[in-house]
DOTOR-50061 format. One line per field, with one value per residue (C-alpha): residue number from 1; residue in three letters; x, y, z. Coordinates in steps of 0.05 Angstrom, whole numbers, plus 5000, padded with zeros to 4 digits. Example, Ala and Ser with C-alpha at 12.3 -4.5 7.8 and 13.67 -1.06 7.14 Angstrom:
! DOTOR-50061
num	c(1;2)
residuo	c(ALA;SER)
X	c(5246;5273)
Y	c(4910;4979)
Z	c(5156;5143)
This chain:
! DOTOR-50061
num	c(1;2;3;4;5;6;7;8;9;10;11;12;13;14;15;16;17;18;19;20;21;22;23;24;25;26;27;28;29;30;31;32;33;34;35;36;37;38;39;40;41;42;43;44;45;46;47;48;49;50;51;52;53;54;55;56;57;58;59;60;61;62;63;64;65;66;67;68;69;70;71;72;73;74;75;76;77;78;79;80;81;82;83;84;85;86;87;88;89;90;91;92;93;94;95;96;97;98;99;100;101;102;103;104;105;106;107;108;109;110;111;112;113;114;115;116;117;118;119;120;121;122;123;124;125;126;127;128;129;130;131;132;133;134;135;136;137;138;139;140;141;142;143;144;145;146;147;148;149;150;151;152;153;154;155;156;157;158;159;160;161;162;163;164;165;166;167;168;169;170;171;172;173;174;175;176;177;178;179;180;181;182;183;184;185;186;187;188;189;190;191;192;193;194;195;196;197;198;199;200;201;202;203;204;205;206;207;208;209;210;211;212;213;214;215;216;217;218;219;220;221;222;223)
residuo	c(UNK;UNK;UNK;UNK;UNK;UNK;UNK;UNK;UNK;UNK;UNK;UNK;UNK;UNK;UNK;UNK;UNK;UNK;UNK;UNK;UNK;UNK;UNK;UNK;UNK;UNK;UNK;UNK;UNK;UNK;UNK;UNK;UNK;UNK;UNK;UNK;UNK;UNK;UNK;UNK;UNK;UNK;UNK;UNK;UNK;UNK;UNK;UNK;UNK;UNK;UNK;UNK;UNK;UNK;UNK;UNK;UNK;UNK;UNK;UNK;UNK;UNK;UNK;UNK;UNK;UNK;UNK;UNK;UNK;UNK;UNK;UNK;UNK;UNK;UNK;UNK;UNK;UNK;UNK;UNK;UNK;UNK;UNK;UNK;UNK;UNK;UNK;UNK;UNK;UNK;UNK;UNK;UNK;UNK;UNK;UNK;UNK;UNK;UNK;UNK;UNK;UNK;UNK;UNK;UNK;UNK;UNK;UNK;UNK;UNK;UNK;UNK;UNK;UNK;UNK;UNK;UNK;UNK;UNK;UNK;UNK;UNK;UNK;UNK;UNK;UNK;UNK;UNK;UNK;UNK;UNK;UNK;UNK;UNK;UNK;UNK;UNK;UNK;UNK;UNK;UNK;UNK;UNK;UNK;UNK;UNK;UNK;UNK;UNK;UNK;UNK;UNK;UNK;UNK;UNK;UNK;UNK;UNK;UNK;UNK;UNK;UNK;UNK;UNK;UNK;UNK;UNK;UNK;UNK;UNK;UNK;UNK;UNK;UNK;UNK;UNK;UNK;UNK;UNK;UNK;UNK;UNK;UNK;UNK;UNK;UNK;UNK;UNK;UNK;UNK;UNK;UNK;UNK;UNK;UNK;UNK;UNK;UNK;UNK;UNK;UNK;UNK;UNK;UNK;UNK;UNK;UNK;UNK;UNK;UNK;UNK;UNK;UNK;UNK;UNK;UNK;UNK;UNK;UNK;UNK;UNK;UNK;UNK)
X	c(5000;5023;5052;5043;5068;5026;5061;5010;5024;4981;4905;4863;4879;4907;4959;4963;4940;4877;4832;4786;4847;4884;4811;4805;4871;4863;4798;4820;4876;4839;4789;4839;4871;4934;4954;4979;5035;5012;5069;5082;5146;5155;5147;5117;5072;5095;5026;4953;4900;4819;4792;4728;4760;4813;4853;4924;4911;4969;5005;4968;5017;5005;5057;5048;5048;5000;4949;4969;4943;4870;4863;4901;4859;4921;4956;5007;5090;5137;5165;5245;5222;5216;5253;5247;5248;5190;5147;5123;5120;5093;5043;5036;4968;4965;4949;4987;5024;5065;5083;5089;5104;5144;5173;5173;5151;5094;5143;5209;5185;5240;5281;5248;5273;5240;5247;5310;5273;5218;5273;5315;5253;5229;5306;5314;5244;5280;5341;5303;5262;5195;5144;5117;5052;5041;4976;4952;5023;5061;5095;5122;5162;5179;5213;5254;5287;5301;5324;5360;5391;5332;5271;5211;5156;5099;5037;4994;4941;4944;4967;5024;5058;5069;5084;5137;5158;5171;5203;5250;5268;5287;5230;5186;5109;5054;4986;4927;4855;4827;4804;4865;4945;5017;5060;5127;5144;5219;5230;5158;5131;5058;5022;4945;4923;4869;4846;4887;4839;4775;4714;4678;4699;4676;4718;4782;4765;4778;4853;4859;4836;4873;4938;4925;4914;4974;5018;4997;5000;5075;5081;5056;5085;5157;5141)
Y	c(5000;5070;5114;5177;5242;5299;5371;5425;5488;5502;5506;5567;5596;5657;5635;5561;5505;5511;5464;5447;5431;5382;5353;5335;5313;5265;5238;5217;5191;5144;5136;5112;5063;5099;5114;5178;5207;5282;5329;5394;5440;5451;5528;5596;5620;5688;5705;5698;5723;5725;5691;5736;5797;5773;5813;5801;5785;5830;5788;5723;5667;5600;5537;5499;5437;5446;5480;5430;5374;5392;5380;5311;5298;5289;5242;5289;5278;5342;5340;5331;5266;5243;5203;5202;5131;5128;5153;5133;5200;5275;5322;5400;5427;5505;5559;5622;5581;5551;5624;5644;5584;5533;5597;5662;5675;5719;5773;5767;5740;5709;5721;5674;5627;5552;5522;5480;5409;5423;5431;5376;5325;5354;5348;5281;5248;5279;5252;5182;5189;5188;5242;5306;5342;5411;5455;5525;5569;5512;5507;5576;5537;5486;5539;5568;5501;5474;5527;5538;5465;5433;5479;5444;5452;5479;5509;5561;5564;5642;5690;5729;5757;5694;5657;5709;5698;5618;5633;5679;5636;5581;5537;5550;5562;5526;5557;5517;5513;5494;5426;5404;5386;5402;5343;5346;5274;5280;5310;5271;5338;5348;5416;5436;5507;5487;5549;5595;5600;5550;5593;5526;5470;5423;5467;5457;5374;5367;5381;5354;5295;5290;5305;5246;5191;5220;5215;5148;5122;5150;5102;5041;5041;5059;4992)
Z	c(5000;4980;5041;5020;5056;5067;5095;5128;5142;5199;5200;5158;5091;5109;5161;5157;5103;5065;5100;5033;4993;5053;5065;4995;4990;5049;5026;4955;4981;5026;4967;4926;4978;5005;5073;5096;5134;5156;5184;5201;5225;5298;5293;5308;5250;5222;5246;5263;5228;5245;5190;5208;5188;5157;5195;5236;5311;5348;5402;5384;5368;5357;5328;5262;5289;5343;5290;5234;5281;5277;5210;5216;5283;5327;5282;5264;5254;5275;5188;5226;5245;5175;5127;5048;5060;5108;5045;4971;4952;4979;4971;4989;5001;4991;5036;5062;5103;5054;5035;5108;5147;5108;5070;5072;4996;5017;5046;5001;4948;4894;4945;5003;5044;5056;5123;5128;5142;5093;5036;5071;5059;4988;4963;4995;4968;4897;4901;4908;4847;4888;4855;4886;4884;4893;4896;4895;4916;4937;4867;4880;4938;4897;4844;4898;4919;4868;4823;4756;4779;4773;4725;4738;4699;4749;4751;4797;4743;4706;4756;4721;4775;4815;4746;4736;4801;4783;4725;4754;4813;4754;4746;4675;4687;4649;4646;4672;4689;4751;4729;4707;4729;4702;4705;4708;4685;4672;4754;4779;4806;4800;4805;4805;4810;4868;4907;4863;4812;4846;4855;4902;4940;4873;4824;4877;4887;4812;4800;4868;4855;4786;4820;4871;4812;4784;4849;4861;4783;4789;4855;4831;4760;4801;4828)
């Protein structure tokens, strides 16, 4: 049975992972006969926002890992604790967090950092030849480490500036509806625009689910 590896960011769209997109990716996961292995860094977000008001909470502070496991219902891994070998492959779900949390690509941009174990693990599922999947802004991540060493072919669906942004940072962008997936079959990294351009919960399952078949066709024909 597929292990697959899924990294949150939190919990909430503006300041953690978007809950439709890891819900979705957890349930066609399990629909499709995998298990998972959910994990999150042990750290502070960069901050918390009301998702009322969508506005920063001053003073409020609350850790990835903690918010991470609601969403995975306590079953939860701090992301230093695992191996490449521990997985089949990995998936990010988007949100601000993987801009603000797991990187810092909402505030420098091109420029951004990516949290040392996250990169450790994404590099080290790489070098092993086991694929990737991205949604929503994660890609943008995936530009920045990897690089002009490695240009990925990726997708956030049509926004220009953060297609720009993963071109500039070394990876090429590939526009693409919502319904629909990039794959990268020569590096095994899969993208889906998800929330970046999904007006409903229905329009986001699609790619999602796409990407998921993908992942695990890219397991099982990897033997």
């Amino acid at each position: 049975m597929a292990k697959i590896g899924v990294v949150l960011s939190g919990s909430g769209v503006y300041d953690g992972s978007e809950i439709h997109e890891s819900v979705l990716t957890l349930y066609f996961l399990d629909k499709f006969g995998a298990t998972t292995v959910m994990m999150a860094p042990n750290v502070d977000q960069a901050h918390v926002v009301n998702h009322l008001t969508g506005e920063v909470s001053p003073g409020e502070r609350r850790n990835v890992l903690v918010e991470a496991a609601r969403i995975a219902r306590g079953n939860i891994k701090d992301i230093k604790s695992v191996r490449a070998t521990d997985i089949h492959a990995l998936i990010f779900p988007g949100g601000y967090g993987v801009a603000k949390n797991l990187s810092s690509f909402a505030f420098d941009g091109v420029h951004c950092k990516v949290n040392e174990d996250v990169a450790k693990l994404v590099k080290d599922v790489y070098s092993l030849g086991k694929p990737i999947g991205a949604m929503c802004i994660a890609p943008a991540m995936m530009a920045r480490i990897f690089g002009e060493a490695i240009p990925l072919e990726l997708t956030i669906g049509t926004d220009k500036e953060t297609a720009n942004a993963i071109n500039t940072m070394g990876s090429r962008h590939i526009s693409c509806t919502v319904a629909n997936i990039v794959v990268d079959s020569k590096h095994k990294v899969i993208s889906t625009p998800a929330y970046m351009l999904a007006g409903s919960i229905k329009e986001a399952a699609e790619g999602i689910e796409k990407l998921v078949k993908a992942i695990l066709d890219m397991v099982k024909n990897d033997g």
